[in-house]
PDB file as gemmi writes it, atoms N, CA and C in Angstrom:
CRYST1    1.000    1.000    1.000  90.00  90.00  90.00 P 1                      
ATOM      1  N   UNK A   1      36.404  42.780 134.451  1.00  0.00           N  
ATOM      2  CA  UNK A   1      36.715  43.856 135.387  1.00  0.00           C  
ATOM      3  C   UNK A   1      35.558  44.845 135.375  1.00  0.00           C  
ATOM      4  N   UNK A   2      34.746  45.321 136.627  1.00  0.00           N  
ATOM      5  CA  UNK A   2      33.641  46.172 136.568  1.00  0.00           C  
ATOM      6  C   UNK A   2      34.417  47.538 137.011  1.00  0.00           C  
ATOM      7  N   UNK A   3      33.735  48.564 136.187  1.00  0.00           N  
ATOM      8  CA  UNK A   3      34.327  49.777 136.537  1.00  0.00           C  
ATOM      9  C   UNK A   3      33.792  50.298 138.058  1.00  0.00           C  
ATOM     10  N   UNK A   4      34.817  51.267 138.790  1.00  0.00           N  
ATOM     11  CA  UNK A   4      34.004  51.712 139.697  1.00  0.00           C  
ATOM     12  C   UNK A   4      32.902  52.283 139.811  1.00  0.00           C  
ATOM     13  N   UNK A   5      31.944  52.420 140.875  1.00  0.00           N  
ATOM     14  CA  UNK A   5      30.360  52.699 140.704  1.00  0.00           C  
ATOM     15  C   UNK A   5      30.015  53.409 141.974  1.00  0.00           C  
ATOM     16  N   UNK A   6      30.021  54.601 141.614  1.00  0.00           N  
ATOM     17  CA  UNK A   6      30.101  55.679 142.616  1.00  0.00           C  
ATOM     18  C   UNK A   6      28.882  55.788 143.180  1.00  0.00           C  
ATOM     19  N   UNK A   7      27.580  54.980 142.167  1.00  0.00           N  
ATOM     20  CA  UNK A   7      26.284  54.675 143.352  1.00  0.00           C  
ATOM     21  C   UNK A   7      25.963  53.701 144.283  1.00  0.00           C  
ATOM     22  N   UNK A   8      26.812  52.802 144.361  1.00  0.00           N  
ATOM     23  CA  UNK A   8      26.942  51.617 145.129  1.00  0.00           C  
ATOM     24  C   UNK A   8      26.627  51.654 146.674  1.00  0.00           C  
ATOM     25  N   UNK A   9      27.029  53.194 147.015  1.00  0.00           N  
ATOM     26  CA  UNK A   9      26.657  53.021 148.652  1.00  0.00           C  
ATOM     27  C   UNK A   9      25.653  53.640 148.908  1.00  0.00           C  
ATOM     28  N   UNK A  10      24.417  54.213 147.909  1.00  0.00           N  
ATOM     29  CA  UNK A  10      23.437  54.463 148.108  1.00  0.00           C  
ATOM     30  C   UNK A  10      22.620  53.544 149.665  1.00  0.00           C  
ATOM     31  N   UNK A  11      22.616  54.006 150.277  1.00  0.00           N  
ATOM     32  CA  UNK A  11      21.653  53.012 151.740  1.00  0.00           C  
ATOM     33  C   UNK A  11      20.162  52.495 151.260  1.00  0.00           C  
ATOM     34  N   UNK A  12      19.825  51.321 151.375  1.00  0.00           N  
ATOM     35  CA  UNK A  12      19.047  50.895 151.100  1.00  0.00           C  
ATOM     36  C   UNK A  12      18.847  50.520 149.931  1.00  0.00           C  
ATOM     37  N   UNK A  13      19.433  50.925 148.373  1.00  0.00           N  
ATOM     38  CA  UNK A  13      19.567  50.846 147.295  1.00  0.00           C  
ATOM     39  C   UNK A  13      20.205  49.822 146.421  1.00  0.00           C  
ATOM     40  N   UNK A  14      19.547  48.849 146.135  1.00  0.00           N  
ATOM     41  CA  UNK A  14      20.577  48.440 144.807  1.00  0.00           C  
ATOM     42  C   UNK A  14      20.284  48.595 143.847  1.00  0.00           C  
ATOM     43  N   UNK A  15      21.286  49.093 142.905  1.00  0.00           N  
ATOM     44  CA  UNK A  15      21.028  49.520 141.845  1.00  0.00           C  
ATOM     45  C   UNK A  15      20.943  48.517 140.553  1.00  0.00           C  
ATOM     46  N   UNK A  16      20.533  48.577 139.816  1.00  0.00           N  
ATOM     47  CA  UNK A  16      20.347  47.814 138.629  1.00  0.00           C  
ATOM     48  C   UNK A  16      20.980  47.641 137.484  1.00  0.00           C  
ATOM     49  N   UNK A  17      21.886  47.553 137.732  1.00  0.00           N  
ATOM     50  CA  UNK A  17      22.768  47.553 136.707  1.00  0.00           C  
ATOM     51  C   UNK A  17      23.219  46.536 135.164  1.00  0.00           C  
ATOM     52  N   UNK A  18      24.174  46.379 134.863  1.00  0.00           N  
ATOM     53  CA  UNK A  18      24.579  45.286 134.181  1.00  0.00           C  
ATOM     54  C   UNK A  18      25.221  43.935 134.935  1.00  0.00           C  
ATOM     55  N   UNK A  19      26.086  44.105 135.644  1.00  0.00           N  
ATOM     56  CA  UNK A  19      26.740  43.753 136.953  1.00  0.00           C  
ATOM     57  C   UNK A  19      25.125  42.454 137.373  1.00  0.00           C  
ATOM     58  N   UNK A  20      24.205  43.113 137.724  1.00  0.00           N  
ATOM     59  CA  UNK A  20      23.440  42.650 138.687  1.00  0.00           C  
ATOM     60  C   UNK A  20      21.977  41.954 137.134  1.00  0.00           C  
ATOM     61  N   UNK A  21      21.901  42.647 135.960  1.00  0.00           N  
ATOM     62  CA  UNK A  21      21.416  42.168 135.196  1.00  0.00           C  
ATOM     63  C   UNK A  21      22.127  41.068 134.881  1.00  0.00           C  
ATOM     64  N   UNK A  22      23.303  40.372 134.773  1.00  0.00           N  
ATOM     65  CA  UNK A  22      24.209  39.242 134.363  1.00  0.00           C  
ATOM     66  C   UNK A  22      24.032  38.221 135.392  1.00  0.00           C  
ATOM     67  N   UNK A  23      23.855  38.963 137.171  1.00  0.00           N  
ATOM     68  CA  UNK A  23      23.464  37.855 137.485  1.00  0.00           C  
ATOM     69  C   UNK A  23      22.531  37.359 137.790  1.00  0.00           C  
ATOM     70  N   UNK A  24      21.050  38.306 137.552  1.00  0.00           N  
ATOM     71  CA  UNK A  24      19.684  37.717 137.288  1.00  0.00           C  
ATOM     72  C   UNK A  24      19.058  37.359 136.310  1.00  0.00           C  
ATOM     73  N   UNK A  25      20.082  37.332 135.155  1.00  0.00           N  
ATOM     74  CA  UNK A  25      19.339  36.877 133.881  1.00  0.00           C  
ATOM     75  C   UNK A  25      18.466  35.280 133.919  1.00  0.00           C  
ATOM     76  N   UNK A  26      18.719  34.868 134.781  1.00  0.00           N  
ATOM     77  CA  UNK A  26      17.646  33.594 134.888  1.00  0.00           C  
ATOM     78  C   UNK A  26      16.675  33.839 135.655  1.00  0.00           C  
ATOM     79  N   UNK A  27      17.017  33.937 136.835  1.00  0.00           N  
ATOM     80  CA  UNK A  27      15.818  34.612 137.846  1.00  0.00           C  
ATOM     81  C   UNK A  27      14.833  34.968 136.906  1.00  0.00           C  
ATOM     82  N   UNK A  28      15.282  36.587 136.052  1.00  0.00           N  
ATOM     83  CA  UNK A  28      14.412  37.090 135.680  1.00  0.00           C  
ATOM     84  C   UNK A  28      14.042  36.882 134.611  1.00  0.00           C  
ATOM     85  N   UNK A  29      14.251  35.768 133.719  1.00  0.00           N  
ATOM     86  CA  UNK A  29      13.713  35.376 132.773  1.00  0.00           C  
ATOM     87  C   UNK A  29      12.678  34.181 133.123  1.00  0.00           C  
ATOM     88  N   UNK A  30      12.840  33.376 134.115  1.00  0.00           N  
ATOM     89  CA  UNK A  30      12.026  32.510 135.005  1.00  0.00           C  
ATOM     90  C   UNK A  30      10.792  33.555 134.899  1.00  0.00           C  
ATOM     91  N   UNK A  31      11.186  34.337 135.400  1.00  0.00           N  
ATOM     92  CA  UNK A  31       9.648  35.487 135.930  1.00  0.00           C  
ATOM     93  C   UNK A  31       9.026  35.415 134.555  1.00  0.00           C  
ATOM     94  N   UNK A  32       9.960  35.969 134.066  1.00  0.00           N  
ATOM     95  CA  UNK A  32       8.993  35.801 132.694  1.00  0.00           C  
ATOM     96  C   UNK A  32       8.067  35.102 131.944  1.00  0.00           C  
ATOM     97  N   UNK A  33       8.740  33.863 132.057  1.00  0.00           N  
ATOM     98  CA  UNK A  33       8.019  32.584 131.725  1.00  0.00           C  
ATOM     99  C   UNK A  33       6.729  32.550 132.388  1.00  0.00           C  
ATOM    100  N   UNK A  34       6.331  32.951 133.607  1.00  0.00           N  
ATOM    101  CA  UNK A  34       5.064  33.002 134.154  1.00  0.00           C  
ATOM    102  C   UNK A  34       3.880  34.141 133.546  1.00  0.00           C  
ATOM    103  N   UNK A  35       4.510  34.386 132.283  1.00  0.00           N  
ATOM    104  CA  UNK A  35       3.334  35.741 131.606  1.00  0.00           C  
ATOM    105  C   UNK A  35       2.605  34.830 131.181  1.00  0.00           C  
ATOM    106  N   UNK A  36       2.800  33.612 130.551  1.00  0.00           N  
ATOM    107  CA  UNK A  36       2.152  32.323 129.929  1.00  0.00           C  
ATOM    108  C   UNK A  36       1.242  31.813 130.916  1.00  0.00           C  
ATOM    109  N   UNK A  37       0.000  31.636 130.830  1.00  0.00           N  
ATOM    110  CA  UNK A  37      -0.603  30.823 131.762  1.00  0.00           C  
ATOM    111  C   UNK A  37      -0.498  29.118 132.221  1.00  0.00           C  
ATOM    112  N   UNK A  38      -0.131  28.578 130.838  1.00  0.00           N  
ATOM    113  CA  UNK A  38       0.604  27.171 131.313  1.00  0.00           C  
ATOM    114  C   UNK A  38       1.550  27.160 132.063  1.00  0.00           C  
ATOM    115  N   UNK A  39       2.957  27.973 131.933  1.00  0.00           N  
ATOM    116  CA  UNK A  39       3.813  28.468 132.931  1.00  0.00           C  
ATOM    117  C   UNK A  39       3.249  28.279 134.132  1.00  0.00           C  
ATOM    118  N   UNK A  40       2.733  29.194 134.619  1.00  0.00           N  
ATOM    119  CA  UNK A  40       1.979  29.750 135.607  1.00  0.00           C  
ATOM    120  C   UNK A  40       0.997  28.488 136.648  1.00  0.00           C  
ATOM    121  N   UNK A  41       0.224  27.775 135.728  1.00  0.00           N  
ATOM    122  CA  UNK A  41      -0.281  26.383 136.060  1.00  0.00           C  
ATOM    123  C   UNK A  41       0.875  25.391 136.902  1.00  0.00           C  
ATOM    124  N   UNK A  42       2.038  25.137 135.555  1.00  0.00           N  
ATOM    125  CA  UNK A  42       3.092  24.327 136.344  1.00  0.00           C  
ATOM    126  C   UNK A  42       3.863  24.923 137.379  1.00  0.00           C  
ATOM    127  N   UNK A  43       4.173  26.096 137.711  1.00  0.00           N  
ATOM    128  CA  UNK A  43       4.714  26.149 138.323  1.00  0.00           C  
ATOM    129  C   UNK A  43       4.209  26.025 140.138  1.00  0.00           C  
ATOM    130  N   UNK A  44       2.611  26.514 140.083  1.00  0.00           N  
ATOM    131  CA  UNK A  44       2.435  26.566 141.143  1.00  0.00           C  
ATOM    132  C   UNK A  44       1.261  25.225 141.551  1.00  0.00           C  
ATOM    133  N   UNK A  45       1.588  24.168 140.431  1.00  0.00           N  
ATOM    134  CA  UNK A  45       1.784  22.707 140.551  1.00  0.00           C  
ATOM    135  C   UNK A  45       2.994  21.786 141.895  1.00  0.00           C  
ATOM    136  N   UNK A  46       3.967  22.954 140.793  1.00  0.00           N  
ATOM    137  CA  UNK A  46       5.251  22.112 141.638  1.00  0.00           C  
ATOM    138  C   UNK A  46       6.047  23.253 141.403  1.00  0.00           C  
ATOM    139  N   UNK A  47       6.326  24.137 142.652  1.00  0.00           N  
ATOM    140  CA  UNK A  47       7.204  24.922 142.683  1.00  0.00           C  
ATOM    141  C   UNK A  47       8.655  24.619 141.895  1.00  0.00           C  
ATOM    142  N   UNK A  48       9.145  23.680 142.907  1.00  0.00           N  
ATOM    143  CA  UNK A  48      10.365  23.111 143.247  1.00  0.00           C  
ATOM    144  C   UNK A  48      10.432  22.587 141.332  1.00  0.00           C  
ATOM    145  N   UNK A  49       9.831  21.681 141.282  1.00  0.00           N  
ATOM    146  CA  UNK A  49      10.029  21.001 140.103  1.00  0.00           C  
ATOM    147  C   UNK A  49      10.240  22.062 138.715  1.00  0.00           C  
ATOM    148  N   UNK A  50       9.865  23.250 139.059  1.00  0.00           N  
ATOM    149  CA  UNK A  50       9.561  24.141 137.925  1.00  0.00           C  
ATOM    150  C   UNK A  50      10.594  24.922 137.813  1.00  0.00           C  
ATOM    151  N   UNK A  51      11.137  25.400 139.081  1.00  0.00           N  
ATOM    152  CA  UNK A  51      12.516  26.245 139.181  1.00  0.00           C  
ATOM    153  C   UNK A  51      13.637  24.906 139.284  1.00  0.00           C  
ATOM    154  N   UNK A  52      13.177  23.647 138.864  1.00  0.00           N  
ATOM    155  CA  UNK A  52      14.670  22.681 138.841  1.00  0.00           C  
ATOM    156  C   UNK A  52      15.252  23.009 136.957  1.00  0.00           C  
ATOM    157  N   UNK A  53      14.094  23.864 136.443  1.00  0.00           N  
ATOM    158  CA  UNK A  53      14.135  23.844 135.068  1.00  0.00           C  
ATOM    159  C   UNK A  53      14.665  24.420 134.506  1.00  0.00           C  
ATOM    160  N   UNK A  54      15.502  25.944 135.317  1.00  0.00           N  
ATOM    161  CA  UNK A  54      15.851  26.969 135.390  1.00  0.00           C  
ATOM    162  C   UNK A  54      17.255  26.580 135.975  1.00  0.00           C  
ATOM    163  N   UNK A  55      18.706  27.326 135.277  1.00  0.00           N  
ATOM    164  CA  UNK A  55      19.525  27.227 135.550  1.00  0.00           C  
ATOM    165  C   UNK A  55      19.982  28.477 136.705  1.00  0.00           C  
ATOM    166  N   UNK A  56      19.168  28.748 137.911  1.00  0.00           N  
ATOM    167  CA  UNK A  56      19.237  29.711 138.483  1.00  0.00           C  
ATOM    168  C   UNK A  56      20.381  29.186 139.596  1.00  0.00           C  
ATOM    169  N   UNK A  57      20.482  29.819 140.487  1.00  0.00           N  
ATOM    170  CA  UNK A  57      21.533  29.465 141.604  1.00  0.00           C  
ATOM    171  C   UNK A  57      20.586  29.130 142.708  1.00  0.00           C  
ATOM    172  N   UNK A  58      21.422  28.191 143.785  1.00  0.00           N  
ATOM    173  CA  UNK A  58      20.135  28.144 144.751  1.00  0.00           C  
ATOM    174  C   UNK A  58      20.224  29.055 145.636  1.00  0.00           C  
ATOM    175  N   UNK A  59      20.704  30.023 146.082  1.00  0.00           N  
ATOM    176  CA  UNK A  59      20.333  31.291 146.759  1.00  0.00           C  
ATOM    177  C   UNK A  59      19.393  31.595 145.763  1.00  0.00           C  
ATOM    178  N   UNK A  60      19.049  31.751 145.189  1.00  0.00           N  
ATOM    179  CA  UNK A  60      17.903  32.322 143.627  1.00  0.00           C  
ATOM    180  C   UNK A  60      16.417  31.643 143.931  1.00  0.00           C  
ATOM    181  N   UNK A  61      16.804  30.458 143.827  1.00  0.00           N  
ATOM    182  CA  UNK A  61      15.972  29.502 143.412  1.00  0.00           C  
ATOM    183  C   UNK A  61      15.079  29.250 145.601  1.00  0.00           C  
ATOM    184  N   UNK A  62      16.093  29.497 146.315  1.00  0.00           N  
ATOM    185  CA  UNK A  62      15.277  29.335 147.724  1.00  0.00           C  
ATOM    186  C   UNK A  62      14.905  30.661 147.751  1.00  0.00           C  
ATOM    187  N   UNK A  63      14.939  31.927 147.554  1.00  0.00           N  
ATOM    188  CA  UNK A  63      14.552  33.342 147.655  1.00  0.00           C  
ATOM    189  C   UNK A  63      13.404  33.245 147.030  1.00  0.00           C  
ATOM    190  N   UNK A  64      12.974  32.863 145.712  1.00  0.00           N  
ATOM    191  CA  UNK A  64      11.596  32.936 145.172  1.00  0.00           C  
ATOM    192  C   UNK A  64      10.989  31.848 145.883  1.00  0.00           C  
ATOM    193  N   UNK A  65      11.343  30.819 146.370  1.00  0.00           N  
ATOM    194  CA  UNK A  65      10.833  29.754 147.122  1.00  0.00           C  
ATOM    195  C   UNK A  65      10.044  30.207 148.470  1.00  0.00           C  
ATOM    196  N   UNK A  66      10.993  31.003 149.087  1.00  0.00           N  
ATOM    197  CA  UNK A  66      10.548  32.028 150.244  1.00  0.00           C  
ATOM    198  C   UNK A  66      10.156  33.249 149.781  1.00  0.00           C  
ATOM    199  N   UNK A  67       9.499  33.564 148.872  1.00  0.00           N  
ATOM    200  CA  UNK A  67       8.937  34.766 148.083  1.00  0.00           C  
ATOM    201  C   UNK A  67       9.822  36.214 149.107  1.00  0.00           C  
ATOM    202  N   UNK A  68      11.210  36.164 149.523  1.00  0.00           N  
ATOM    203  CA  UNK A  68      12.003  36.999 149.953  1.00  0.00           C  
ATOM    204  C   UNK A  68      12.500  37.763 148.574  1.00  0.00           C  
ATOM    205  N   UNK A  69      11.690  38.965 148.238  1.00  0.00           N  
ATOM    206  CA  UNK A  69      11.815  39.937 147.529  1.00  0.00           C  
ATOM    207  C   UNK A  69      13.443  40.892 147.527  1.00  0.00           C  
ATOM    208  N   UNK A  70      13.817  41.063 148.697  1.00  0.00           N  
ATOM    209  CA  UNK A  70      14.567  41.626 148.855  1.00  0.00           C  
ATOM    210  C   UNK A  70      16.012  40.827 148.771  1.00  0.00           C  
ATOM    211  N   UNK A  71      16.146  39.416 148.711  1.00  0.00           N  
ATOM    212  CA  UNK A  71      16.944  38.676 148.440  1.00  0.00           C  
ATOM    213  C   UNK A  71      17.034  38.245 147.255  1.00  0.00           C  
ATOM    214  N   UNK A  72      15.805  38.293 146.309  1.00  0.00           N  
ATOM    215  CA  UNK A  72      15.822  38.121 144.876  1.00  0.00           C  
ATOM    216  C   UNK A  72      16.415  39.069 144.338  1.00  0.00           C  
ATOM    217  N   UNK A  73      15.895  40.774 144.923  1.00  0.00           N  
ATOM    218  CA  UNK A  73      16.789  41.893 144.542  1.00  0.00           C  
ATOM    219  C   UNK A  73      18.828  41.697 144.582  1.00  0.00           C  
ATOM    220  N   UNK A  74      18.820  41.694 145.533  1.00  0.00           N  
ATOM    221  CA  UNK A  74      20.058  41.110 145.886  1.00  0.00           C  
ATOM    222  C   UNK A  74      21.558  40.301 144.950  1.00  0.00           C  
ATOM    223  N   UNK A  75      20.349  39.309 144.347  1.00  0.00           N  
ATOM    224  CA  UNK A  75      20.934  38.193 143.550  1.00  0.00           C  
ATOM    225  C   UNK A  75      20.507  38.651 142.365  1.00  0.00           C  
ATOM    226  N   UNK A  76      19.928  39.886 142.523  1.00  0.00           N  
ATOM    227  CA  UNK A  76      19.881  40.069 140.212  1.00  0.00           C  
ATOM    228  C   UNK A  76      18.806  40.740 140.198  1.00  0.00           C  
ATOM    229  N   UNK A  77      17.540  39.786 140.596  1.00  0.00           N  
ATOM    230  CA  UNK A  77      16.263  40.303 140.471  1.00  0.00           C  
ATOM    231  C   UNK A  77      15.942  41.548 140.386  1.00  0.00           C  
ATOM    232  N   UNK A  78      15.058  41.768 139.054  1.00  0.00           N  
ATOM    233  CA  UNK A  78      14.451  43.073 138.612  1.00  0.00           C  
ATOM    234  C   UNK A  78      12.620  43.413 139.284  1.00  0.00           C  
ATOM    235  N   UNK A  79      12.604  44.330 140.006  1.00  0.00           N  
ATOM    236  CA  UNK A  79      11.505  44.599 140.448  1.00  0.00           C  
ATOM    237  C   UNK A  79      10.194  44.367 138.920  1.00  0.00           C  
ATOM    238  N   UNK A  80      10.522  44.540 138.139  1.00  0.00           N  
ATOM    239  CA  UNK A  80       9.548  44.673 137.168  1.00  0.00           C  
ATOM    240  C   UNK A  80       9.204  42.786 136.826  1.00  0.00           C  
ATOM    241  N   UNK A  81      10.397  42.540 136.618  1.00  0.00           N  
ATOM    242  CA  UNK A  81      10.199  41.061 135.942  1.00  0.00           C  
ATOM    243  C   UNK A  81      10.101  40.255 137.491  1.00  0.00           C  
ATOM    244  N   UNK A  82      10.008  40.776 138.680  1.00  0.00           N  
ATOM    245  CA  UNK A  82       9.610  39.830 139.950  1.00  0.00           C  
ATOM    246  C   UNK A  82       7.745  40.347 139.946  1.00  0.00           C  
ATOM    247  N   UNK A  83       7.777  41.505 139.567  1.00  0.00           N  
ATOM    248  CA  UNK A  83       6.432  41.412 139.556  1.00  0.00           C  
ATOM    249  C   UNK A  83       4.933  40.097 138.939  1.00  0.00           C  
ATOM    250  N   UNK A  84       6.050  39.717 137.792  1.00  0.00           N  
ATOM    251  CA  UNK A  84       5.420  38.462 137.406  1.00  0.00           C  
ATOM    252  C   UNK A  84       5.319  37.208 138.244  1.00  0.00           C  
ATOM    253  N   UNK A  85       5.959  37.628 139.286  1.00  0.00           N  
ATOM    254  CA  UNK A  85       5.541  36.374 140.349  1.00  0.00           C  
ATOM    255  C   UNK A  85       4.674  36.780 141.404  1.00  0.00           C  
ATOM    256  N   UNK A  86       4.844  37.699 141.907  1.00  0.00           N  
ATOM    257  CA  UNK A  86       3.978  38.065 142.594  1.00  0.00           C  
ATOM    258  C   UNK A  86       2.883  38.101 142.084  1.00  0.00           C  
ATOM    259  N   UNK A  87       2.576  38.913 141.131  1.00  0.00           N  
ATOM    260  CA  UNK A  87       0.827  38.864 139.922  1.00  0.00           C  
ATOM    261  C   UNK A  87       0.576  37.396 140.098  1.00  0.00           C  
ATOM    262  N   UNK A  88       1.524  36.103 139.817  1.00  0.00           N  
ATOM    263  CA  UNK A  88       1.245  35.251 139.993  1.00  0.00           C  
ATOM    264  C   UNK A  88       0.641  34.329 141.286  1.00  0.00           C  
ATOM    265  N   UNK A  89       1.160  35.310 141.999  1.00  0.00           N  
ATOM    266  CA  UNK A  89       0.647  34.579 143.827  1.00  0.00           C  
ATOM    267  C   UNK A  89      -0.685  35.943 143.965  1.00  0.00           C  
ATOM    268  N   UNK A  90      -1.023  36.490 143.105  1.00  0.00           N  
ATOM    269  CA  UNK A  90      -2.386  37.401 143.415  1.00  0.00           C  
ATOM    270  C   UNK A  90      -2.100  38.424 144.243  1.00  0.00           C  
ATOM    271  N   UNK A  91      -0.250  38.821 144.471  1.00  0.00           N  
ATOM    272  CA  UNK A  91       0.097  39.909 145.154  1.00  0.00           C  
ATOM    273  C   UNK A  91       0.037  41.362 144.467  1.00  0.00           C  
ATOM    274  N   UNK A  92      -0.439  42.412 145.112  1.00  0.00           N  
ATOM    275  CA  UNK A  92       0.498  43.703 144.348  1.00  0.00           C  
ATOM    276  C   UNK A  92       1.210  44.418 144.842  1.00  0.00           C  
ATOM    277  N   UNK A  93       1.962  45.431 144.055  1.00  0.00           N  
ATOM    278  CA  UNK A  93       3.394  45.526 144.201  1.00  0.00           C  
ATOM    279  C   UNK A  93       3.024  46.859 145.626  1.00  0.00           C  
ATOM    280  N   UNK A  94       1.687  47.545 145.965  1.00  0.00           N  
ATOM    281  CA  UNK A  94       2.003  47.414 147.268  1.00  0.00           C  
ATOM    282  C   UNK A  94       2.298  46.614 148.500  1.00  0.00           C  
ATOM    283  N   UNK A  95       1.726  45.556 148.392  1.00  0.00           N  
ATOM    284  CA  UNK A  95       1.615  44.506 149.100  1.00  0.00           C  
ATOM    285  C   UNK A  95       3.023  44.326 149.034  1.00  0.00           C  
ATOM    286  N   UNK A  96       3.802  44.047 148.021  1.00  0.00           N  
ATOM    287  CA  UNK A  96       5.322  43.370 147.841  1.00  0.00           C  
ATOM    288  C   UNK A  96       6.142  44.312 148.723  1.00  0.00           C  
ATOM    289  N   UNK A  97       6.273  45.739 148.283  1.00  0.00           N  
ATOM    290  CA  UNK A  97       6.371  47.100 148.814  1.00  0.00           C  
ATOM    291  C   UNK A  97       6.767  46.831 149.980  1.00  0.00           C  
ATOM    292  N   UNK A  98       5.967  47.178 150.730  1.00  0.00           N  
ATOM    293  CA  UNK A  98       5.420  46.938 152.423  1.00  0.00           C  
ATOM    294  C   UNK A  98       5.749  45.771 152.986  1.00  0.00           C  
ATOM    295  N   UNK A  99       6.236  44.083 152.391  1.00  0.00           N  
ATOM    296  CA  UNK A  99       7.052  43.361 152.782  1.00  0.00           C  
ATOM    297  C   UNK A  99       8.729  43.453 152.880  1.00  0.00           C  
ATOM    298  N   UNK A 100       8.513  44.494 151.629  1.00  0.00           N  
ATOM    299  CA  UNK A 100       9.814  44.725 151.572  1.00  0.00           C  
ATOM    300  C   UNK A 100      10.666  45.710 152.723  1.00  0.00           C  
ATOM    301  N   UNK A 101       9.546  46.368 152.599  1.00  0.00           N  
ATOM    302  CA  UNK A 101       9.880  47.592 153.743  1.00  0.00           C  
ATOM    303  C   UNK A 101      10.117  47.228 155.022  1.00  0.00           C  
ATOM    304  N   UNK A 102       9.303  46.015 155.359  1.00  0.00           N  
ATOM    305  CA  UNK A 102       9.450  45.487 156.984  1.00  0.00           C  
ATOM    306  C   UNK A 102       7.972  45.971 157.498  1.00  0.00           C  
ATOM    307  N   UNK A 103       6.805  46.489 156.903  1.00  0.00           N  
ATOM    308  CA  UNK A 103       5.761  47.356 157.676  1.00  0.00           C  
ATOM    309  C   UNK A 103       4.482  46.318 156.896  1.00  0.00           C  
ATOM    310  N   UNK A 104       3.085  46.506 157.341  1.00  0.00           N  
ATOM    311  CA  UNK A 104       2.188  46.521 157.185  1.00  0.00           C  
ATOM    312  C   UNK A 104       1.743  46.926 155.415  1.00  0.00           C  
ATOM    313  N   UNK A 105       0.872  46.696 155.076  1.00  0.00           N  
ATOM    314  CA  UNK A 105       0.701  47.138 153.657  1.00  0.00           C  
ATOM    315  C   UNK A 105      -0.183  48.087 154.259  1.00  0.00           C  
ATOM    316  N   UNK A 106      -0.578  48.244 155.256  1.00  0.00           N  
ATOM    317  CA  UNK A 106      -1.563  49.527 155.817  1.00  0.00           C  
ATOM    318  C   UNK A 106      -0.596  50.815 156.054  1.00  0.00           C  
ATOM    319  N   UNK A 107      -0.044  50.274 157.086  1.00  0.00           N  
ATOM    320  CA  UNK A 107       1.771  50.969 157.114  1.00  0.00           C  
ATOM    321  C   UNK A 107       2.531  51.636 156.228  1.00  0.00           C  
ATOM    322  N   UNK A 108       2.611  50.660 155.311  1.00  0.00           N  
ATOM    323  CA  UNK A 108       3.183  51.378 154.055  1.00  0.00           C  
ATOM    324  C   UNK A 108       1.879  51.975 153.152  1.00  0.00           C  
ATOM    325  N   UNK A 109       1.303  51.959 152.999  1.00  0.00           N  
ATOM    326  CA  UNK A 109      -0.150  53.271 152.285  1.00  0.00           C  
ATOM    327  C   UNK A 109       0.162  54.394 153.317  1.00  0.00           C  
ATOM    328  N   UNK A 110       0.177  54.520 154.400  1.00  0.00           N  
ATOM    329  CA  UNK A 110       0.269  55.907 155.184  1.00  0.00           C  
ATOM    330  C   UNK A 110       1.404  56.442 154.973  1.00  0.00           C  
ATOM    331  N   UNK A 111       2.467  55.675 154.643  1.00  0.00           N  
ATOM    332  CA  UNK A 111       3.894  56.150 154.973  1.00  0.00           C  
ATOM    333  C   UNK A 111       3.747  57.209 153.674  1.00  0.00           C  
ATOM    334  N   UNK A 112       3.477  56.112 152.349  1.00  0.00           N  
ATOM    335  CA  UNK A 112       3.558  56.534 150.873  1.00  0.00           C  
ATOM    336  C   UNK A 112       2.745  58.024 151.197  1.00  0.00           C  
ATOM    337  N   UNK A 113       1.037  57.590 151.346  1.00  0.00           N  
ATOM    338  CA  UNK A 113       0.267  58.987 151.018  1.00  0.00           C  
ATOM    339  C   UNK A 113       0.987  60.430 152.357  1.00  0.00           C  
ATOM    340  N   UNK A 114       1.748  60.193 153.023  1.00  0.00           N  
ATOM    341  CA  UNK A 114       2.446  61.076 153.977  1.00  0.00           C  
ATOM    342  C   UNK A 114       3.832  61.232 153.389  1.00  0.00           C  
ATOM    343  N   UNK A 115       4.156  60.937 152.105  1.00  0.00           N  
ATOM    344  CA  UNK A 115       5.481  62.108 151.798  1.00  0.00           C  
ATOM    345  C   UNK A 115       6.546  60.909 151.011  1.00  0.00           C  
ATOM    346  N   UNK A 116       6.228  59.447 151.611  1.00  0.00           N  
ATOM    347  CA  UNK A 116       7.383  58.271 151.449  1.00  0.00           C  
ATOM    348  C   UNK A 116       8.402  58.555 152.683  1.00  0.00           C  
ATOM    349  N   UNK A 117       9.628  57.388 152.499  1.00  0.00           N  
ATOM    350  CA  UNK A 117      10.384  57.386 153.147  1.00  0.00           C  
ATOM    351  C   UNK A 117      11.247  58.394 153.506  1.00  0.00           C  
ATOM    352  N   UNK A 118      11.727  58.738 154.996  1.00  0.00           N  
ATOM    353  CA  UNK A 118      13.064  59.797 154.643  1.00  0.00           C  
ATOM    354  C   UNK A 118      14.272  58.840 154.170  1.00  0.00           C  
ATOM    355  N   UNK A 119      15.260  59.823 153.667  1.00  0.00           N  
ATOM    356  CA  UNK A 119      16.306  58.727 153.030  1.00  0.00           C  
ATOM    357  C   UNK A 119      17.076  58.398 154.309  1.00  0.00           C  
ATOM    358  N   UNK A 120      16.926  58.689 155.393  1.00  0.00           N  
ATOM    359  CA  UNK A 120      17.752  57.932 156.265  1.00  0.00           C  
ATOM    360  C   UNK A 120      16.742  56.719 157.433  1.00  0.00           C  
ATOM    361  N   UNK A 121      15.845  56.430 156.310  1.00  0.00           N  
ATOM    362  CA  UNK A 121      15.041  55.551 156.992  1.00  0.00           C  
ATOM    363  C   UNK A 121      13.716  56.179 157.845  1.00  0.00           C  
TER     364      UNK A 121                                                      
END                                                                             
């Protein structure tokens, strides 16, 4: 039974919780595994073959497939421990940012150095 969670309707927000740590504990231990450079070798050998290794879910497992950040969030994923995939595809977390956002990574640098988002978008 999860207690009620009075930040839940934050817009745009998910929060990180335990709830959402329980159900990315593979996801984001996957990520992890890519701090290793052999990791890192196999996986982007054989995607598919590398996340068959991982007891993740396949909403999980097609979201990092489609490097859909915001769907990894979704299903568990921790911005910190997804960063290890991205580092791994030679992204950074502006770059990730600014996909996430829906904008430009140019887009999102102006938005950021002009104040960030308003909270109603």
């Amino acid at each position: 039974m999860s207690l009620p969670k009075p930040y839940a309707d934050i817009p745009g927000t998910t929060i990180f919780d335990t709830e959402q740590a329980r159900r990315g504990y593979h996801l984001n231990m996957f990520c992890m595994s890519l701090m290793k450079p052999e990791n890192r070798r196999r996986f982007k050998a054989d995607e598919r073959a590398y996340l068959a290794e991982w007891p993740m879910s396949d909403e999980q497992k097609q979201a990092v497939l489609d490097r859909d950040y915001n769907r990894m969030i979704a299903h568990g994923g921790n911005i910190y421990f997804l960063a290890k995939l991205f580092a791994t595809d030679g992204k950074t977390f502006q770059y990730v940012a600014a996909q996430m956002a829906g904008m430009s990574q140019a887009e999102y640098a102006r938005m950021m150095l002009a104040g960030g988002r308003a909270p109603g978008g």
